[in-house]
C-alpha positions in Angstrom: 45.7 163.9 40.2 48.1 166.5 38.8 48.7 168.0 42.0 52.6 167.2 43.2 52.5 165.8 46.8 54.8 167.8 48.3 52.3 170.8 47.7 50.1 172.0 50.5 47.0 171.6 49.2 47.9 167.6 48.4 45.5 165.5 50.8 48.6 163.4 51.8 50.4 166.6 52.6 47.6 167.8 54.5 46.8 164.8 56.1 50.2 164.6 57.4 49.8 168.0 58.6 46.4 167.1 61.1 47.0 168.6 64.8 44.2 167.8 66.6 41.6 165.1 67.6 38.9 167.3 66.3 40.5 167.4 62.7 40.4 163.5 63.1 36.9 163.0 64.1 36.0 164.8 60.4 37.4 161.7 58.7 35.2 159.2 57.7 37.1 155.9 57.8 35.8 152.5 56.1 38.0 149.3 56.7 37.6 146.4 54.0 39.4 142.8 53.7 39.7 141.8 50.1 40.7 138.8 48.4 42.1 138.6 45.1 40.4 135.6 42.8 41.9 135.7 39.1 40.5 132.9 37.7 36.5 133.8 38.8 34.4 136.2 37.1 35.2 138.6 39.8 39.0 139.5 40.3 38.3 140.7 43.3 35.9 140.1 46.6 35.8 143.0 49.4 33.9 142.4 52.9 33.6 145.4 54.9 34.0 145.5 58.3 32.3 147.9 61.1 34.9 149.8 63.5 34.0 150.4 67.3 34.1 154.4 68.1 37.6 153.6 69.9 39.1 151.6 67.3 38.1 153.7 64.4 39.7 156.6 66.3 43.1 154.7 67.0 43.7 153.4 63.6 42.8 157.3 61.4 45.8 158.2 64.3 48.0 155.4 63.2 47.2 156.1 59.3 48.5 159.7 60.4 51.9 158.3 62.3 52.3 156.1 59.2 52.0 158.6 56.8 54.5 161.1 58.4 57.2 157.9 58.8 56.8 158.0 54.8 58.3 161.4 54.9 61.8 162.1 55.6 62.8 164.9 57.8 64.5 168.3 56.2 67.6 170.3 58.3 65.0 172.8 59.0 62.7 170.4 60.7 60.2 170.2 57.7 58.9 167.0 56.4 58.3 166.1 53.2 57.5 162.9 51.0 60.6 161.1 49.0 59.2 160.4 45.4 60.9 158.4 42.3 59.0 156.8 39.7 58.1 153.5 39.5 61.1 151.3 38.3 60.5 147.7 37.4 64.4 146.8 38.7 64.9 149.2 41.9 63.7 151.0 44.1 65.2 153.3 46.2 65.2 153.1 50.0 63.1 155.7 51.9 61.8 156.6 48.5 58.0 156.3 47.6 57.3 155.0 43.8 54.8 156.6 42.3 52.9 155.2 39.3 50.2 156.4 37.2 47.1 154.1 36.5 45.4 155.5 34.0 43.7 153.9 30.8 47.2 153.9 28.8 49.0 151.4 31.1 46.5 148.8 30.2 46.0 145.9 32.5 46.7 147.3 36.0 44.2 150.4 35.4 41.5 147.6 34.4 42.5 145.7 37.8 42.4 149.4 39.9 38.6 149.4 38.4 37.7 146.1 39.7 39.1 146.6 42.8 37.5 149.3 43.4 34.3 147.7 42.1 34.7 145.1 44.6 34.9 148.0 47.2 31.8 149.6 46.4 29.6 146.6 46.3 30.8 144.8 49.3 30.3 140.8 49.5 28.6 139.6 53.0 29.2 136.3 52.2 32.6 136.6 51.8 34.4 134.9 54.7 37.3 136.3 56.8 39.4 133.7 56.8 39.5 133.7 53.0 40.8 137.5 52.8 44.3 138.3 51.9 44.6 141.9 52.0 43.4 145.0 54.4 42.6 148.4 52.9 41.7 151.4 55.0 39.4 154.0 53.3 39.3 157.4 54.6 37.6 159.8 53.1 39.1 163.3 53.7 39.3 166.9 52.2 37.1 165.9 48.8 39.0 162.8 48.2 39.3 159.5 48.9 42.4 157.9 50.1 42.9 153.9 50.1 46.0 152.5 52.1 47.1 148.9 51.6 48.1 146.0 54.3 49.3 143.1 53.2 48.4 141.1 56.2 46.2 137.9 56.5 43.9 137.2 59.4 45.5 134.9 62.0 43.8 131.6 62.8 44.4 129.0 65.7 46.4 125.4 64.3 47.1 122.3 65.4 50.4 123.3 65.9 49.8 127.0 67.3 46.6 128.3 69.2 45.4 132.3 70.0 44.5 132.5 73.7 43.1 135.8 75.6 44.2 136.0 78.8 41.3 136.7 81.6 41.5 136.4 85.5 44.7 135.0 85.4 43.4 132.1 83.1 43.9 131.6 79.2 41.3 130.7 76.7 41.0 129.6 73.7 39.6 131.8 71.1 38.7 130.5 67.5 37.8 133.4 66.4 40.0 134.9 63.7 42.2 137.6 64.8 42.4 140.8 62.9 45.7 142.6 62.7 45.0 146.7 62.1 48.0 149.1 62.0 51.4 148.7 61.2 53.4 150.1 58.1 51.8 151.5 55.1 52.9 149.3 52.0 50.9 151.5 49.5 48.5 154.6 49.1 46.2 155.1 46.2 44.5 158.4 45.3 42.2 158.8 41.9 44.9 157.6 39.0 48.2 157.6 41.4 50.0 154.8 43.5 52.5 155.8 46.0 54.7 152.2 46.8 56.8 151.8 49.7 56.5 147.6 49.4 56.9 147.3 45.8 56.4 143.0 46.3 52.7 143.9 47.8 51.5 146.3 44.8 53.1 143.4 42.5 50.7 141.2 44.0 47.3 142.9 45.3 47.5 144.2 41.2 49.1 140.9 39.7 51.6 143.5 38.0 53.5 140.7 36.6 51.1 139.7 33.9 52.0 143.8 32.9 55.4 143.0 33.3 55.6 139.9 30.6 52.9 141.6 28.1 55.8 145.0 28.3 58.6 142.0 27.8 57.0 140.4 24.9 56.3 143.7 23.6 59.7 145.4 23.3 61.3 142.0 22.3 59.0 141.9 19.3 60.0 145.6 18.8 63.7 144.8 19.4 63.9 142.2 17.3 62.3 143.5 14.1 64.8 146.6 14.6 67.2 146.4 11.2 70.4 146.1 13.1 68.8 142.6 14.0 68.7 140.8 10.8 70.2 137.5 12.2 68.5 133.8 11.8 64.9 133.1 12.6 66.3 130.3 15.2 68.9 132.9 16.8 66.2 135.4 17.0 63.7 132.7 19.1 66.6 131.8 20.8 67.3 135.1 22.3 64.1 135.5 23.4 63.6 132.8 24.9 66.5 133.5 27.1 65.2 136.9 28.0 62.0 135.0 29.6 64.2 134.0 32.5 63.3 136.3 35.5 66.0 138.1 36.1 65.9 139.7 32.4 62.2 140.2 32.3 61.9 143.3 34.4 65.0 144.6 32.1 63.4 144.6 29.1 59.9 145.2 30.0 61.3 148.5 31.4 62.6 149.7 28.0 60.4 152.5 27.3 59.9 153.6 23.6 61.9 156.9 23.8 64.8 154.7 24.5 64.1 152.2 21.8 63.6 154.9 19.8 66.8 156.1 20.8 68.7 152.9 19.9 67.7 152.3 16.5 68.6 155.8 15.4 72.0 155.7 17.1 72.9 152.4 16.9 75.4 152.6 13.8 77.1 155.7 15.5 77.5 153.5 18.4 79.3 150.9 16.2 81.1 152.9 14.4 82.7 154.1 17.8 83.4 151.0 18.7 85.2 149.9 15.9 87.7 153.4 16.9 87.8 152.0 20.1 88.9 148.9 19.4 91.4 150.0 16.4 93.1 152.8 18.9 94.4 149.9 21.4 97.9 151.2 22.2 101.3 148.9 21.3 102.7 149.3 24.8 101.4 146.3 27.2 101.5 149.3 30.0 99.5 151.3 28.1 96.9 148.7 26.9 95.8 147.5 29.9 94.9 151.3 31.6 93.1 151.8 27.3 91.3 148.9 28.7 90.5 149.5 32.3 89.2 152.5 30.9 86.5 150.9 28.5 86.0 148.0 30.5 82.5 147.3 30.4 82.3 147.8 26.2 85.3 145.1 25.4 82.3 142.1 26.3 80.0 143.8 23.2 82.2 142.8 21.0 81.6 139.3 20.9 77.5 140.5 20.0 78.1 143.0 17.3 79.6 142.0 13.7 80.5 146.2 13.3 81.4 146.2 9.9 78.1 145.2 8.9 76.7 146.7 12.0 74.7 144.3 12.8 73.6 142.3 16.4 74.9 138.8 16.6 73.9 135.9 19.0 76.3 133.2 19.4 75.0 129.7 20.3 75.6 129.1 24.2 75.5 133.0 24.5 73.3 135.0 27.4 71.7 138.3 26.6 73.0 140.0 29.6 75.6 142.2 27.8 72.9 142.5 24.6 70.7 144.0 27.8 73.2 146.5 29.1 73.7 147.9 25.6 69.7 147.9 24.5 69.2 149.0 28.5 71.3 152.3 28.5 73.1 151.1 31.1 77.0 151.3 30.6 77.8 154.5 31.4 80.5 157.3 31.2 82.0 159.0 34.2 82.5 162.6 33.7 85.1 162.5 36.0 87.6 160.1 35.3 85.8 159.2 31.8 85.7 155.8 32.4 83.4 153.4 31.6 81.1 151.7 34.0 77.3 150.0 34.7 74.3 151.5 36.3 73.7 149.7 39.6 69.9 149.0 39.1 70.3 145.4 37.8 74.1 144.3 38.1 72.9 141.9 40.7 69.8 140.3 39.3 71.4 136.7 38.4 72.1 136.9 42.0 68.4 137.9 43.1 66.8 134.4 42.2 64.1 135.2 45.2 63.0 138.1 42.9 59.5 136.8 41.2 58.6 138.8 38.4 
């Protein structure tokens, strides 16, 4: 869909829009549980479930409430929807993600077609308790719109039981009880994904395998760059260390305009560098604001030989400053012209609960 979803005529947009009941009651809605089974011939399982007149109506109103908390509230009083791209290292917050899944992002737009394969042709046999995933289909204005829960389907234990309550008496019920409602972590329409919980999309599409094939990628194309001409066993090295987690999602994120942009500018980059370093002033004073200024740059030079401008990798070394450099991400103020470093992954060796 080429159709920006702050426009009018964008079913979100509308949807958010609905006034009425009788608007409402012209939705078709179609509530499926899905499991996600990678290893069997079918990557996914869907079992759809029928809706009582009552509860259908209740959750296409709580779609609507949850769509209009994705928006964020103007000074005029209009609403509209936050939207960023999809970023492998951040996301902003009250900021939908889109991402495009069409046939040129490879795996996930393979998965998006089994899924929805699994949809179409729904599995009786399938059992409830099984499922891991909700998704509500409504079908409104032409389209179809698919909104993903995260949500399991609660079961009595031996440790915990579900009860109704009943004439002032409890019984047990084992039965498995259905959760509906609650946020939206993720819409689909056609080719686009709108993420508010990136962890769920990760998972429902198993976007890490995309994640390391994009790592492996770039670090082949790093690698063979001509700046890189170091050892065999420094090169293996330093991939290797840019498996660990928290440099994954950094490299797999380098897109080819900006590897592009690194081979063809990485001389000039040395070569100012090596003024930087040679215009240190005499006066202690004096040095240390030269290198408050440049901070984050003084660390490259233990990774850059820049008279034969070339990459090196000391043994012992990490590629976190390698990353910054390769990653765009030291950065000058126009203000005070200082150097600095994006925020989007200064923390990462700190986020060891991040799973990539």
């Amino acid at each position: 869909m080429t159709l920006a979803i702050n426009k009018p005529n964008h079913p979100l947009t509308k949807l958010s829009r609905l006034a009425t009941p009788e608007e409402l009651r012209e939705i078709n809605v179609v509530f499926s549980l899905v499991r996600k089974q990678k290893e069997a011939d079918r990557y996914y399982r869907a079992k759809s479930l029928s809706l009582s007149e009552s509860l259908g109506t209740w959750l296409k109103q709580q779609i609507l409430r949850e769509t209009r908390a994705l928006q964020i509230t103007e000074s005029d009083g209009t609403r509209r929807f936050a939207v960023g791209e999809y970023h492998l290292e951040v996301q902003k917050h009250e900021r939908l993600a889109r991402l495009t899944l069409d046939e040129t992002i490879g795996i996930p737009y393979e998965r998006k077609k089994r899924l929805l394969q699994a949809l179409a042709h729904p599995d009786s046999l399938l059992e409830t308790t099984d499922t891991e995933f909700q998704i509500v289909q409504l079908e409104f204005d032409g389209h179809r719109l698919y909104f993903f829960f995260y949500r399991k389907p609660k079961q009595s234990a031996s440790r915990k039981k579900w009860a109704f309550g009943s004439s002032n008496e409890l019984t047990e019920t084992s039965e498995e009880l259905i959760e509906l409602g609650g946020k939206i972590e993720f819409i689909m329409i056609e080719n686009e994904l709108y993420i508010s919980r990136l962890q769920s999309f990760e998972y429902v599409f198993d976007y890490r395998d995309h994640i390391v094939q994009a790592r492996d990628r770039n670090l082949d194309t790093l690698t063979d760059m001509p700046f890189f001409a170091i050892g065999e066993a420094d090169k293996e090295r330093f991939k290797h260390d840019c498996t660990a987690f928290f440099h994954t999602r950094t490299v797999a994120q380098m897109g080819e305009k900006q590897m592009d942009a690194l081979e063809q500018n990485f001389k000039d980059r040395c070569s100012e560098l090596r003024m930087i370093r040679n215009n240190i002033p005499a006066s202690s004073d004096r040095e240390q604001e030269y290198r408050q200024a440049y901070a984050p740059l003084w660390e490259l030079y233990d990774f850059l030989d820049l008279e034969k401008e070339l990459v090196i990798y000391p043994e012992g070394s990490r590629p976190t400053v390698l990353l910054r450099f390769f990653g765009n991400k030291i950065v000058q103020s126009f203000l005070t012209k200082e150097f600095g470093l994006t925020d989007s992954i200064e923390n990462a060796e700190q986020q060891t609960d991040m799973d990539v």
